[in-house]
N, C-alpha and C positions, 0 to 999 in steps of 0.2 A: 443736455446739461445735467450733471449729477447732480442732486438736488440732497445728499447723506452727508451729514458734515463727521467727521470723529474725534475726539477727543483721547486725552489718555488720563481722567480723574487721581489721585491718590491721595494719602492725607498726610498734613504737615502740622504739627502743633494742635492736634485734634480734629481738626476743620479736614473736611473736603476741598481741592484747591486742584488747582489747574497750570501749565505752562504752556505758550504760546510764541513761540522765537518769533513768529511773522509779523506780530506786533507788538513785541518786546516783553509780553509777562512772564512772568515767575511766579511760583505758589499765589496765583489769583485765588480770592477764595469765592464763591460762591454768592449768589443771591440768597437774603435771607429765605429760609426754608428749603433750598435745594438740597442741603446738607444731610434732612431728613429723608426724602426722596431717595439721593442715591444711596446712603444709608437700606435703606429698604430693600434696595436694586443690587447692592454688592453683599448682601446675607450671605447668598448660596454660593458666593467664588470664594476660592479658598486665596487667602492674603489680600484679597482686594485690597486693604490699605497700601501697599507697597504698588500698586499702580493695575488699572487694566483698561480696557477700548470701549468706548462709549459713543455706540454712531447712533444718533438722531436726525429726524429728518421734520419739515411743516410737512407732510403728507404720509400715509403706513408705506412701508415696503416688505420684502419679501423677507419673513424670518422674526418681525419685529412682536417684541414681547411685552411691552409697555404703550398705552396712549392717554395722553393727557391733555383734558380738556379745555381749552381758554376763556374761562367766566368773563375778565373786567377786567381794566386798568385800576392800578394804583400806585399812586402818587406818581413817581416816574418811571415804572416797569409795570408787570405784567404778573 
């Protein structure tokens, strides 16, 4: 089982935001503070804003340039 999920981030009205036809979203925006994250993550692409491939996984794989560690829960996310 592929375990690499990907996205295609871009930004809409400032925010970082997402689309998802399989389960109906359209400029989903983000959990607070991811915004900063990807921010960070799309520095070095040129136009990041107008859209690029964001594959994550709960485990490293081959290539991966980012890992982020999970302190606690709060309130109702992570």
């Amino acid at each position: 089982m592929n375990a690499i999920v990907a996205i295609h981030p871009y930004k809409a009205h400032g925010m970082w935001v997402f689309d998802d036809a399989a389960v109906g979203l359209s400029q989903e925006p983000f959990v607070s503070g991811a915004d900063d994250i990807i921010e960070r993550m799309a520095a070095a692409i040129d136009n990041a804003e107008n859209g690029f491939t964001l594959l994550f996984s709960p485990r490293p794989f081959p290539g991966f340039q980012l890992e982020l560690d999970w302190r606690r829960a709060d309130l109702s996310g992570n």
